[in-house]
C-alpha positions as CSV (number, residue, x, y, z in Angstrom):
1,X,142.6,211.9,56.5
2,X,142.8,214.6,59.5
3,X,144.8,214.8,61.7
4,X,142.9,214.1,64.7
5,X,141.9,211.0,63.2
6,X,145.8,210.4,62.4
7,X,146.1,210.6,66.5
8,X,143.7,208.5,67.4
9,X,144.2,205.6,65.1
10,X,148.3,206.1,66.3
11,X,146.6,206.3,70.1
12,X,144.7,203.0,69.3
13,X,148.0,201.0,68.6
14,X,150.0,202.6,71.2
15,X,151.0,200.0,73.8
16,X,151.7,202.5,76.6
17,X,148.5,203.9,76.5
18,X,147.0,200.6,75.8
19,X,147.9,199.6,79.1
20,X,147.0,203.0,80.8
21,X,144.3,204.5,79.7
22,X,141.7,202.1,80.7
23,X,142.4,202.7,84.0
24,X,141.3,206.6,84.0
25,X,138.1,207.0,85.6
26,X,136.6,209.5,83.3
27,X,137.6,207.0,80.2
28,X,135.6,204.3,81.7
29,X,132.6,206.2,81.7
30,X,132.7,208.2,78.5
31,X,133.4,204.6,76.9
32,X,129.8,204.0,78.2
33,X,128.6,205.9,75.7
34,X,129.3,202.8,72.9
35,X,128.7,199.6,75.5
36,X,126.6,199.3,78.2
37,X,129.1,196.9,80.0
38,X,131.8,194.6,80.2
39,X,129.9,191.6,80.5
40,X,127.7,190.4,78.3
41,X,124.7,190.4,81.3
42,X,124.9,194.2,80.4
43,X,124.8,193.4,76.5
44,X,121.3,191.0,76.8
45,X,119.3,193.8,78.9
46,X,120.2,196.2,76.3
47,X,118.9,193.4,73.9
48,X,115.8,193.3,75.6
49,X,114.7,196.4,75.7
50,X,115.4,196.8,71.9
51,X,113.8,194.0,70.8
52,X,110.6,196.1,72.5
53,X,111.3,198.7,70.3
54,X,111.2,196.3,67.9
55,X,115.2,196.9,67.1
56,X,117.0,193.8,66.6
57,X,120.7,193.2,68.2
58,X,124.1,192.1,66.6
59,X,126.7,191.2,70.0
60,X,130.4,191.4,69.6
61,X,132.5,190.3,72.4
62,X,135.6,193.0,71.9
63,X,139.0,191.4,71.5
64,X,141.3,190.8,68.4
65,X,144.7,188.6,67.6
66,X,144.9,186.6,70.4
67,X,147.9,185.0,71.3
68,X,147.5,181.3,72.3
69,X,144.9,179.0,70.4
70,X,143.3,178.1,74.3
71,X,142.3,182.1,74.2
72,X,140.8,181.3,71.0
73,X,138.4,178.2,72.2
74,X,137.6,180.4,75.2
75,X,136.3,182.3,73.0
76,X,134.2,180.2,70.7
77,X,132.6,178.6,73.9
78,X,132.0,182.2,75.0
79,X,129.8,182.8,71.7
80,X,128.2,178.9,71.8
81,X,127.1,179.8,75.6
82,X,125.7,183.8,74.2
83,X,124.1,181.4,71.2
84,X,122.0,179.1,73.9
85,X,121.0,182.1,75.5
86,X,119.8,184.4,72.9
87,X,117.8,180.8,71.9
88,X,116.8,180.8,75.6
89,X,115.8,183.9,75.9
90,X,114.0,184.3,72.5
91,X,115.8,187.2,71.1
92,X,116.1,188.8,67.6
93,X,119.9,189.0,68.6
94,X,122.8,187.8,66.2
95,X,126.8,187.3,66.5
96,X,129.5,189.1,64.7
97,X,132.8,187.8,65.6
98,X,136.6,188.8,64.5
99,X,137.9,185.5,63.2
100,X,141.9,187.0,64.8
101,X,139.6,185.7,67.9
102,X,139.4,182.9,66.8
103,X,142.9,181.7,66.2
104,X,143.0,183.2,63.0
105,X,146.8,184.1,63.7
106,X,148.1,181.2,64.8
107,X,145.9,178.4,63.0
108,X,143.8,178.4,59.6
109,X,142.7,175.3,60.0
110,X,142.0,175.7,64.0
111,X,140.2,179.0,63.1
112,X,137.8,177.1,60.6
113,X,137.1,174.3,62.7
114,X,136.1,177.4,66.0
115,X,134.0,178.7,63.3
116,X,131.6,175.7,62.7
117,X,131.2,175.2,65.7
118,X,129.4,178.8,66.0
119,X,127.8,178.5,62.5
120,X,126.5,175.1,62.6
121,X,124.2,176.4,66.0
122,X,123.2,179.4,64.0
123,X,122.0,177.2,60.9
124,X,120.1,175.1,62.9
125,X,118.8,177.9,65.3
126,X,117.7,180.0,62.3
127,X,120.5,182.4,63.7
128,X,123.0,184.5,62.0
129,X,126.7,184.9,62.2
130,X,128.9,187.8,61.0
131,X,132.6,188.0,59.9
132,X,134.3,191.6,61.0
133,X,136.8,192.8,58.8
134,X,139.4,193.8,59.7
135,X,143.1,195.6,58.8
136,X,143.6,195.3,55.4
137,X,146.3,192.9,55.5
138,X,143.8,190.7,56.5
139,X,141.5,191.2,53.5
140,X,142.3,188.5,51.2
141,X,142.2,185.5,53.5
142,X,139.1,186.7,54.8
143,X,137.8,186.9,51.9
144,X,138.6,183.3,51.0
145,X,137.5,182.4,54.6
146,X,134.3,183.5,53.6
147,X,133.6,182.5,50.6
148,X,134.9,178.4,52.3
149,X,132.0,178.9,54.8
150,X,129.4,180.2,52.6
151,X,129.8,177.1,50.6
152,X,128.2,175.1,53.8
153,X,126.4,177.0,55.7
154,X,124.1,179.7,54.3
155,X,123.3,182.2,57.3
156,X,126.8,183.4,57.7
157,X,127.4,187.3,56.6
158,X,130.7,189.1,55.8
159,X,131.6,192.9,56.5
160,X,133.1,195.2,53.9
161,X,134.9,198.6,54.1
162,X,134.2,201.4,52.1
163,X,137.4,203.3,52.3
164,X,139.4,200.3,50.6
165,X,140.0,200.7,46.5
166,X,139.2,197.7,46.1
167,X,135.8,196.8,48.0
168,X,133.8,197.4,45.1
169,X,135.3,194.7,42.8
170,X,135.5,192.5,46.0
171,X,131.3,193.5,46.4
172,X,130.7,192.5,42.6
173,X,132.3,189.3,42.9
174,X,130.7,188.1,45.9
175,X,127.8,189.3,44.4
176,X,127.9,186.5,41.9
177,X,126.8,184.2,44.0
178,X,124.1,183.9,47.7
179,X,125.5,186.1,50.1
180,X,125.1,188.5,53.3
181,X,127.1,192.0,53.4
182,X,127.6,194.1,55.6
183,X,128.9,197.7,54.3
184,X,130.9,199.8,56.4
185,X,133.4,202.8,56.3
186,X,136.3,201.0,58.0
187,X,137.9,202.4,61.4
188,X,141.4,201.0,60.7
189,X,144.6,203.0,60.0
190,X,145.7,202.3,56.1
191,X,148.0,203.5,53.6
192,X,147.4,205.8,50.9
193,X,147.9,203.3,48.6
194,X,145.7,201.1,49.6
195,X,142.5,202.9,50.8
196,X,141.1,206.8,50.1
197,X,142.7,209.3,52.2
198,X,139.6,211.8,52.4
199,X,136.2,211.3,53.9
200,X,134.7,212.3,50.6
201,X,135.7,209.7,48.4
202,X,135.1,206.6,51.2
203,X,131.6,208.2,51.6
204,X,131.1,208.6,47.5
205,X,132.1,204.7,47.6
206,X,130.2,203.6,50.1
207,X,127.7,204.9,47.8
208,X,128.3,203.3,44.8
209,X,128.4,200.1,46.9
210,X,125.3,200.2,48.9
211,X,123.4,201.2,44.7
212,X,124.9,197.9,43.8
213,X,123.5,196.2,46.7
214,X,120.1,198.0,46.7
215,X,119.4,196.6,43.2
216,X,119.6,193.0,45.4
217,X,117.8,194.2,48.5
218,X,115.2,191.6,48.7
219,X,116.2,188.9,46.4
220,X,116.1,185.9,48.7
221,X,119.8,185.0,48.4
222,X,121.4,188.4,49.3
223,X,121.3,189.8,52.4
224,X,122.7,193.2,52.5
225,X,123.2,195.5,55.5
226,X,123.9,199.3,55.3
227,X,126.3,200.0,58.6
228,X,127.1,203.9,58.7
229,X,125.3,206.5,61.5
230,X,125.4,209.2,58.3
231,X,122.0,209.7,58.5
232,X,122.3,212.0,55.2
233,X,123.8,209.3,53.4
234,X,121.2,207.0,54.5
235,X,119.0,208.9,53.5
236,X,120.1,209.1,49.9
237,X,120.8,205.8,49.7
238,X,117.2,204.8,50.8
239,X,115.8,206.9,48.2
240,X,117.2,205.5,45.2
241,X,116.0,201.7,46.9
242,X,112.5,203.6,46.7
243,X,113.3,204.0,43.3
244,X,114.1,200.2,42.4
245,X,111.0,199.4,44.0
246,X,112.5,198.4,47.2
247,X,109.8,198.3,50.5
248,X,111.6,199.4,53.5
249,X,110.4,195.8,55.2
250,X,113.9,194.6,52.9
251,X,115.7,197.9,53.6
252,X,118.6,196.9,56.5
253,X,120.4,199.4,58.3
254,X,122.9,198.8,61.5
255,X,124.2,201.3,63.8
256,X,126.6,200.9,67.0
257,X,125.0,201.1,70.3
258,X,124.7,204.4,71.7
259,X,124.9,206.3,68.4
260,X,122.1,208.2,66.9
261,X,119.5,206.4,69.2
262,X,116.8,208.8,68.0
263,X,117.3,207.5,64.5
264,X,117.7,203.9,65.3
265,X,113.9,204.9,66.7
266,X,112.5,206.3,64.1
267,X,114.2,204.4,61.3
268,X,112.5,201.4,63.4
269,X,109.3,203.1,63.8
270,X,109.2,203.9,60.2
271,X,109.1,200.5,58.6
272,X,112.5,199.9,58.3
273,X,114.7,197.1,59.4
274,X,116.7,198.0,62.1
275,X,119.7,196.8,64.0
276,X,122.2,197.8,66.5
277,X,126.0,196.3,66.9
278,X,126.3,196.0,70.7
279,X,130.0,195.7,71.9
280,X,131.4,194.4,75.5
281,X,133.9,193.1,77.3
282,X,137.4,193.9,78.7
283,X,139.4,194.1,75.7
284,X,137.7,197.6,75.0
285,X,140.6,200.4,74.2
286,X,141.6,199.6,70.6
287,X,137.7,199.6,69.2
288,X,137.0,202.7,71.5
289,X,139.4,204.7,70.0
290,X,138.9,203.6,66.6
291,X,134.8,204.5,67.2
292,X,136.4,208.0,68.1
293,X,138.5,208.3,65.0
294,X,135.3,207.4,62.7
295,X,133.9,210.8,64.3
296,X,136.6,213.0,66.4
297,X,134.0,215.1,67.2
298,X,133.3,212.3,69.5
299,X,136.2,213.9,71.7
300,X,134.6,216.5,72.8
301,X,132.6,214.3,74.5
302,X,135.0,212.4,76.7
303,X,136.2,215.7,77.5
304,X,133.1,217.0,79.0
305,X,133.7,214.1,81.4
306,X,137.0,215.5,82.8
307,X,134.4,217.4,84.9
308,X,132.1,214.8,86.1
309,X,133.1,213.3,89.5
């Protein structure tokens, strides 16, 4: 791992510049670069316009381990009022929530019951809701949340990270039975130990994960999702689905909002199914820098905005 991406992961935990960095004006509008907004008003106009681009939309209201269980059912009435609308509104939009949101700190059993709430109105709505994972310490039970919901409601999808040792056999076991993936990189600080320290080996597992879930793309009880902006990986991986046989109608990819747009278009344009991850709210600092420490080259951007007044 580089040391740049060292900083920023330390910078994303800091408490001190948790507090004060949000404030700076030229922060604010480099973070404009991954969300269009704060409020979610911001989040469905975006939606719109993708869905006429014929781009479909996964919102995620920003936030993680709250710290009283009536922030938690805040925030499950938050996503039940976003569900009505995206029905209202008639939009190819989905949810993907962090279940530390939910309560997942403080109550199993409170976190569960949040959940259903959110997954019995995408079940019956033809909707789809996603689990974020998050720091590895949160893997297991995660995992077991999962694999509890799955068991009653079948449009409910789970994200994995490539840069854990372990995602693969956690990928083929989940495999054994219906279920909806979401492959990523992962964004969080870890331990050598516990996930691959260079960018080499995450990317040579994402890899080997997204082969094992191309031989499923299409099979009417796996839904699988390739999340990464590495368009040369992408590009790799789609060839070997080519070679299974796989149409690009069944081939999934998801990008973050404001990433690549010029592939989201043409990935789009070219047959493929894509979506884009579209972030908001308040609680922004800790994802922000953690999107900057996926690419640090991303820097360079928020420092060209020292200079804009």
């Amino acid at each position: 791992m580089g040391l740049s991406r060292e900083i920023l992961l330390w910078a994303s935990r800091n408490e001190w510049l948790q507090k004060h960095v949000p404030r700076w004006r030229f922060v604010r509008y480099s973070v404009r670069r991954f969300m269009p907004g704060e409020d979610v008003s911001a989040a469905f106009a975006e939606a719109e316009r993708f869905q006429q681009q014929g781009i479909f939309t996964v919102f995620t209201r920003l936030g993680e381990n709250i710290e009283d269980l009536s922030e938690a059912e805040a925030v499950t009435q938050h996503y039940l009022e976003v569900l009505a609308e995206i029905k209202r509104r008639n939009l190819p939009t989905e949810i993907s929530v962090k279940l530390t949101q939910l309560g997942f700190d403080l109550s199993e059993e409170t976190t569960l019951a949040n959940f259903r709430r959110l997954a019995e109105v995408a079940e019956r709505e033809k909707n789809w809701v996603w689990i974020d994972m998050e720091s590895s310490e949160y893997v297991d039970r995660t995992l077991a949340f999962y694999e509890t919901v799955r068991q009653e409601f079948h449009r409910v999808g789970l994200c994995l990270q490539s840069y854990l040792y372990r995602s693969y056999d956690d990928l083929e076991r989940l495999l054994q039975k219906p279920a909806a993936i979401r492959l990523v990189k992962g964004a969080y600080k870890e331990p050598r130990h516990i996930a691959f320290p260079k960018k080499r080996d995450v990317d040579a597992n994402y890899f080997r994960m997204a082969e094992r879930l191309v031989q499923d793309f299409g099979r009417n009880t796996v839904r699988a999702a390739i999340a990464t902006h590495d368009v040369g990986l992408i590009g790799r991986i789609r060839a070997r689905a080519h070679e299974l046989g796989v149409a690009d109608k069944d081939f999934e990819v998801q990008m973050l909002y404001g990433i690549r747009p010029a592939e989201q278009l043409r990935l789009a344009s070219e047959g493929v199914r894509m979506g884009v991850l579209i972030s908001y709210g308040e609680s922004w600092y800790p994802w922000y820098m953690r999107r900057l420490a996926e690419r640090p080259a991303n820097v360079l951007f928020v420092l060209k905005n020292l200079f804009v007044k």
